[in-house]
C-alpha positions as CSV (number, residue, x, y, z in Angstrom):
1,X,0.0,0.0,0.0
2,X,3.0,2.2,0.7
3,X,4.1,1.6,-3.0
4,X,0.8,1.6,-4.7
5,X,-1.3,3.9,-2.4
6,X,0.9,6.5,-1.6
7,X,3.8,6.1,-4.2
8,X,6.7,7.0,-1.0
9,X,9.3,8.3,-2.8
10,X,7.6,8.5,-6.5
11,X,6.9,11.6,-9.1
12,X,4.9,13.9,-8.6
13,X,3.4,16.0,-11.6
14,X,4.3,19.7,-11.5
15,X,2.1,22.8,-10.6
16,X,0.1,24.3,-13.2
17,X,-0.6,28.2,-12.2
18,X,-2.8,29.0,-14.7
19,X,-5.3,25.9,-14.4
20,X,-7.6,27.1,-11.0
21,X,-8.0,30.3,-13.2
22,X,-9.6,28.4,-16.1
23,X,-11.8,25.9,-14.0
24,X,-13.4,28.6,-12.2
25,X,-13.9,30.6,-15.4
26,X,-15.0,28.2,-17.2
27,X,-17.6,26.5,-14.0
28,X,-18.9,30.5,-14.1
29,X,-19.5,30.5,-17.7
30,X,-21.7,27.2,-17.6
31,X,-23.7,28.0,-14.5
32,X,-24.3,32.0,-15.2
33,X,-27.8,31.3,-16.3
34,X,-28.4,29.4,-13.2
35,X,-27.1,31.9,-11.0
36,X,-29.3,34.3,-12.7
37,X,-32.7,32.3,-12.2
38,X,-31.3,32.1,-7.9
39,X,-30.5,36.0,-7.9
40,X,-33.7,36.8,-9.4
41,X,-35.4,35.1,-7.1
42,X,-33.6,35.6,-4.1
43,X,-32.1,32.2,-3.4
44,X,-28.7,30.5,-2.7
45,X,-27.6,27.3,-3.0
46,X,-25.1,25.2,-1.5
47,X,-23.8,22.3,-2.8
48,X,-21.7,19.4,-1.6
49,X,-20.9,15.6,-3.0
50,X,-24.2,14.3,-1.5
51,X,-26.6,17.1,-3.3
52,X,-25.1,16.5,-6.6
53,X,-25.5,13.1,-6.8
54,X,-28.8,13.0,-5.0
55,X,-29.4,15.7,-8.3
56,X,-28.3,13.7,-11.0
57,X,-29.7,10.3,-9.5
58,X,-33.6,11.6,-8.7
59,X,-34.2,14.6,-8.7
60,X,-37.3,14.6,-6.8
61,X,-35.6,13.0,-4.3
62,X,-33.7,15.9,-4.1
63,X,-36.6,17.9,-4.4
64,X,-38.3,16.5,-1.2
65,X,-34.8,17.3,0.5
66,X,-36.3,14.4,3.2
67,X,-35.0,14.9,6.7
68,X,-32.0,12.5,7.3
69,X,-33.0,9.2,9.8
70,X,-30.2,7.5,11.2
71,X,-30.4,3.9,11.6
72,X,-28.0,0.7,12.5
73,X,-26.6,0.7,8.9
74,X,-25.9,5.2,8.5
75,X,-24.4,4.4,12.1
76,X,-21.7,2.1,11.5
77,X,-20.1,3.9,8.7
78,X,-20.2,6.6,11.0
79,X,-18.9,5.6,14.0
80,X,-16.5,3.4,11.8
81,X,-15.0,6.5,9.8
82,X,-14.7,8.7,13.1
83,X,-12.6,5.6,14.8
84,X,-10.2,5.7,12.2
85,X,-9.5,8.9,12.3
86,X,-9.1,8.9,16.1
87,X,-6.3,5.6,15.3
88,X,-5.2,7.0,12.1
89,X,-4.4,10.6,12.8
90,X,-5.2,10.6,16.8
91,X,-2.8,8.1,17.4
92,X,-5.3,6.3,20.2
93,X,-3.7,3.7,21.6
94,X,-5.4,0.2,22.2
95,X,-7.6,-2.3,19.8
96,X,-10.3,-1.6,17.5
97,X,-12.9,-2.1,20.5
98,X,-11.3,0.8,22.5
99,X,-11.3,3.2,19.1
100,X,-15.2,2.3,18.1
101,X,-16.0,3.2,22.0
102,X,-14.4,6.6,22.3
103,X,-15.9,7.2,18.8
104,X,-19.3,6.6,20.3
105,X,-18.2,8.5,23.2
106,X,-17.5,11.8,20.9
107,X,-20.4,11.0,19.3
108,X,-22.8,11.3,22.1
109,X,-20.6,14.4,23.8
110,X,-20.5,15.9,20.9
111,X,-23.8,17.3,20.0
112,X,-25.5,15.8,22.9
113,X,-28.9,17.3,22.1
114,X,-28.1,16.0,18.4
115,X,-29.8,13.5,15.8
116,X,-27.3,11.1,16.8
117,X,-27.2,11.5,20.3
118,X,-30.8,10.7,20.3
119,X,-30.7,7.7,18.3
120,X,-27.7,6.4,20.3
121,X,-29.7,7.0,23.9
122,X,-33.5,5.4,22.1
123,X,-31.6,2.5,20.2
124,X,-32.3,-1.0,22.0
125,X,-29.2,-2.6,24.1
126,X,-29.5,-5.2,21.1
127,X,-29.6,-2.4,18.8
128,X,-26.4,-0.9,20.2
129,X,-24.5,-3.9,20.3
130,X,-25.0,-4.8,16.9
131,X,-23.7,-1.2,16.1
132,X,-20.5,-1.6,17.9
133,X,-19.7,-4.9,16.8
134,X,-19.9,-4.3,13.1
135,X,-17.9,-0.7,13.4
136,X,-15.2,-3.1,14.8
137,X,-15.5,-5.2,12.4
138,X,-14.7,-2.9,9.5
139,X,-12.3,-0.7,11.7
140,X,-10.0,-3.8,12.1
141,X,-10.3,-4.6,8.4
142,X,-8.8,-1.2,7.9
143,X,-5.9,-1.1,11.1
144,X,-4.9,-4.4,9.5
145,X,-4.1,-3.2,5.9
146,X,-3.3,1.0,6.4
147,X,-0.3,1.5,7.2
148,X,0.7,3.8,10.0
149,X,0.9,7.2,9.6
150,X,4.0,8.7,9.7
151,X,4.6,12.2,11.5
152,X,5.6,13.8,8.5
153,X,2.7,12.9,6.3
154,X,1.2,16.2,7.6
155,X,-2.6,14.1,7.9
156,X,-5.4,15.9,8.7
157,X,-9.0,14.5,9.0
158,X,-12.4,16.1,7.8
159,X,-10.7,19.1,6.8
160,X,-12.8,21.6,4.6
161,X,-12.8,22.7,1.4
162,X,-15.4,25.5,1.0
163,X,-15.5,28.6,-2.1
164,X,-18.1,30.2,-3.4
165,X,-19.0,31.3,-7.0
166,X,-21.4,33.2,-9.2
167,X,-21.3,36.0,-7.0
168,X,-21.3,34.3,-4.3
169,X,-24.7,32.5,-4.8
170,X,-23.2,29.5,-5.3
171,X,-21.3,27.7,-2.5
172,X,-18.9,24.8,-3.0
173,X,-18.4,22.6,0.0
174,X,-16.2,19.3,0.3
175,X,-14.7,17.3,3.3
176,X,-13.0,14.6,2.3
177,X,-12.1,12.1,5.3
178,X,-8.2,12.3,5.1
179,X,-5.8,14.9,3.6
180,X,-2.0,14.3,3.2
181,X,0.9,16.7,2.4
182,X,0.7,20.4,1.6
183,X,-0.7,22.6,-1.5
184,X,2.4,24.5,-2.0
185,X,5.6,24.0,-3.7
186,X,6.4,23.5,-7.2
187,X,5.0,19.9,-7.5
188,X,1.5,19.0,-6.8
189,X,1.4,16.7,-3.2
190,X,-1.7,16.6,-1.6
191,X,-3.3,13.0,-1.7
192,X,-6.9,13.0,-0.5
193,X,-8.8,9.9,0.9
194,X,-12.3,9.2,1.7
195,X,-13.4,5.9,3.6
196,X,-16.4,4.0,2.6
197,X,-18.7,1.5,4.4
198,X,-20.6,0.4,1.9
199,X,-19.6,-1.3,-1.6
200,X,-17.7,0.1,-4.0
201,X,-20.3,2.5,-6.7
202,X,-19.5,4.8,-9.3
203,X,-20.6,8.6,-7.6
204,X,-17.5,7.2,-5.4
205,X,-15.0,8.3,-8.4
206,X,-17.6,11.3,-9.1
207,X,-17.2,12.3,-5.1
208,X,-13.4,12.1,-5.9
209,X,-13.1,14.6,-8.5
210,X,-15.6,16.8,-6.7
211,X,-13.2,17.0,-3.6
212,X,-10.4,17.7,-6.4
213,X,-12.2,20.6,-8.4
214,X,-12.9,22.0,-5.2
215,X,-9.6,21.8,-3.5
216,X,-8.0,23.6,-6.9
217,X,-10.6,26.1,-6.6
218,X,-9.3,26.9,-3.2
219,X,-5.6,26.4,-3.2
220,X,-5.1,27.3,-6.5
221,X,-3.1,23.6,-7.0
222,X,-4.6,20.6,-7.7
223,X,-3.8,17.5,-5.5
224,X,-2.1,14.6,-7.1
225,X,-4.2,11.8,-6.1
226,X,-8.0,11.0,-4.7
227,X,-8.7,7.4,-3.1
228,X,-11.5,5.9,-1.6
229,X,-10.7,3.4,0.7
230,X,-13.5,0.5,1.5
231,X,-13.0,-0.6,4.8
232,X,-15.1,-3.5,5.0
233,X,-12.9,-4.8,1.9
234,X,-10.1,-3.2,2.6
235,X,-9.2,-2.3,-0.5
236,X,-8.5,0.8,-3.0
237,X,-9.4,2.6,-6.1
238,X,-7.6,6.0,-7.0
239,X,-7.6,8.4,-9.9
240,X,-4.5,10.9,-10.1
241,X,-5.7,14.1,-11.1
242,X,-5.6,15.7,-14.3
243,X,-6.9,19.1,-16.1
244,X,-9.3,16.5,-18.1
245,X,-10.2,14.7,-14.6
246,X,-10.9,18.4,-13.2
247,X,-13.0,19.5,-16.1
248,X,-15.0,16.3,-15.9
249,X,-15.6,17.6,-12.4
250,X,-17.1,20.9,-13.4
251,X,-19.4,19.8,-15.9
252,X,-21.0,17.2,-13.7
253,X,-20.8,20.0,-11.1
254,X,-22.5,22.6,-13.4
255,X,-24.9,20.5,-14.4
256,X,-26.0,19.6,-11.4
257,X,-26.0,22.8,-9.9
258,X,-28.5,24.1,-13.3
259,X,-30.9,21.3,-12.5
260,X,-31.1,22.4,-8.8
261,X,-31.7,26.0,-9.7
262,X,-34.0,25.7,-12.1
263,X,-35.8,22.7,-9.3
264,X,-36.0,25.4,-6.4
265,X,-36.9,28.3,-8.4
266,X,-40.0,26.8,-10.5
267,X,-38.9,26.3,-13.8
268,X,-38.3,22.9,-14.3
269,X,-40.6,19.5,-12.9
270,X,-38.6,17.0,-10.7
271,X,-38.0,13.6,-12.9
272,X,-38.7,10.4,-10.9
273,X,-35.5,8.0,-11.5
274,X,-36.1,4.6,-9.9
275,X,-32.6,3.2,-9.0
276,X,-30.8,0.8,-6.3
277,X,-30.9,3.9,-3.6
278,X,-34.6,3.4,-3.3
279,X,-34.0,1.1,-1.1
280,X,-32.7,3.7,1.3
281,X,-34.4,7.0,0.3
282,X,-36.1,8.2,3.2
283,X,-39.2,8.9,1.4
284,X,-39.5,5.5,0.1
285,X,-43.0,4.5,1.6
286,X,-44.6,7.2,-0.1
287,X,-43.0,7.4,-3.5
288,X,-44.3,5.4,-6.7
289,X,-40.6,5.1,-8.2
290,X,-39.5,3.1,-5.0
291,X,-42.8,0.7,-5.5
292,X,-41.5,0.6,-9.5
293,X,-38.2,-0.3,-8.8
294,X,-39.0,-2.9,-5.9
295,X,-41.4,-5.1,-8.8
296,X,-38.4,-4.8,-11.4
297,X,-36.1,-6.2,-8.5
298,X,-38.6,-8.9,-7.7
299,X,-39.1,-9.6,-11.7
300,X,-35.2,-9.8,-11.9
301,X,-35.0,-12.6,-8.8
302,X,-37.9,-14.5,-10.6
303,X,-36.4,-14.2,-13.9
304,X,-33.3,-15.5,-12.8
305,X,-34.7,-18.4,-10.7
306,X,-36.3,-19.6,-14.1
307,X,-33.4,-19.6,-16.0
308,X,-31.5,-21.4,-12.6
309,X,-34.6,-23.8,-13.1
310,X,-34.2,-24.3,-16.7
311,X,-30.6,-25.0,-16.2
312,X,-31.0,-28.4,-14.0
């Protein structure tokens, strides 16, 4: 991981000065009619990894902009990612066990009148132990394959990445779970990392590029590398970054950002997009595209039980 991960002691590709300019020229130039539509009618938007996909996936999921409801599964990966940061970067001492219980610890101290806080003190003592076995679960699949962080890897966790655009109307926010090296010098070093509980989809490479745009827009300098690391498989999948990477990045980020102007300010009717994250939306009850896409699941399982059949 050392070698393949983080490349100790490889190249690094050199700073371009004039590219931050042109990505934020350019990201103006696409969404100037949407920021139009939002100063007209008196609105701002701010936009992070999760609204663009939610966006580009359904937009009247997006639309309904549902309250978020934790539950056993949201919890994990959320105690799980705050535990590795406390071994990671932290540098806590002890097992897995001891990492996943002063994460829950921070987490009810934290905001102790919080969403989380609540569910933590309602949840069942089955409910509960369920949640801190599986956060050890995945946090020792991930102390067993990282390597240690050295002192001069200059980690920091959850650090943000925030600009704003179009006058301002437009807000830009990313916080990517783990930042190595600096932006400065004449070579491009910073690697970002984001940890995932879930499987592997492809809004994980499109999160990537996000935190990359975003980070240029800031710094001026593009990192060199973006990585999401699956805990539960402990495994990788990275993308070094390029202008053509980055300008991928702005068009799905324009885009998306057109779709949510013209949504909140009247001018365009939310499309329904059955998909796999039905099965999680929080409206699901209630919404005909989660019905729609639980029959096509259940035609899929029969079809493939008749061909199973057909096969003995």
């Amino acid at each position: 991981m050392l070698r393949d991960l983080f490349d100790r002691g490889g190249r690094r590709p050199a700073v371009d000065t004039t590219l931050a300019p042109q990505l934020r020229a350019e990201l103006q130039e696409r969404i100037a009619g949407a920021v139009e539509t939002l100063q007209l009618a008196e609105r701002q938007l701010f936009v992070n990894k999760h609204a663009i996909s939610t966006v580009l996936g359904c937009e009247e999921r997006w639309v309904r902009d549902t309250a978020f409801a934790w539950s056993t599964r949201t919890a994990v990966g959320s105690i799980a990612h705050k535990a590795a940061e406390l071994v990671l970067v932290g540098k806590l001492a002890g097992s897995p066990a001891n990492a996943v219980d002063a994460a829950l610890e921070v987490a009810r101290h934290d905001q102790p009148d919080g969403d989380f806080a609540r569910f933590l003190q309602l949840a069942g003592d089955g409910e509960r132990a369920e949640l801190r076995s599986r956060a050890i679960t995945i946090v020792t699949s991930l102390t067993d394959a990282f390597p240690p962080i050295g002192g001069g890897w200059q980690a920091r966790a959850e650090q943000l990445f925030r600009t704003a655009v179009g006058e301002r109307t437009v807000t830009l926010s990313a916080r990517p779970d783990l930042a190595f090296g600096r932006p400065v010098g004449p070579e491009a070093r910073t690697l970002l990392v984001d940890f995932k509980a879930g499987l592997p989809s492809q809004t994980d490479l499109d999160d990537g590029r996000f935190y990359a745009l975003v980070h240029t827009l800031v710094y001026g300098v593009a990192p060199w590398r973006v990585v999401t690391f699956y805990l539960a498989e402990a495994t990788w999948v990275g993308e070094d970054i390029d202008a053509d990477v980055l300008r991928a990045a702005v068009r799905r980020t324009s885009d998306a950002v057109e779709k949510m102007a013209a949504l909140l300010c009247g001018g365009r009717v939310a499309a329904l997009t059955p998909s796999p994250a039905c099965r999680w939306c929080g409206v699901r009850e209630a919404c005909p595209g989660s019905r729609e896409w639980d029959q096509r699941a259940l035609a899929a399982e029969e079809s493939d039980a008749d061909l199973d059949r057909m096969a003995f």
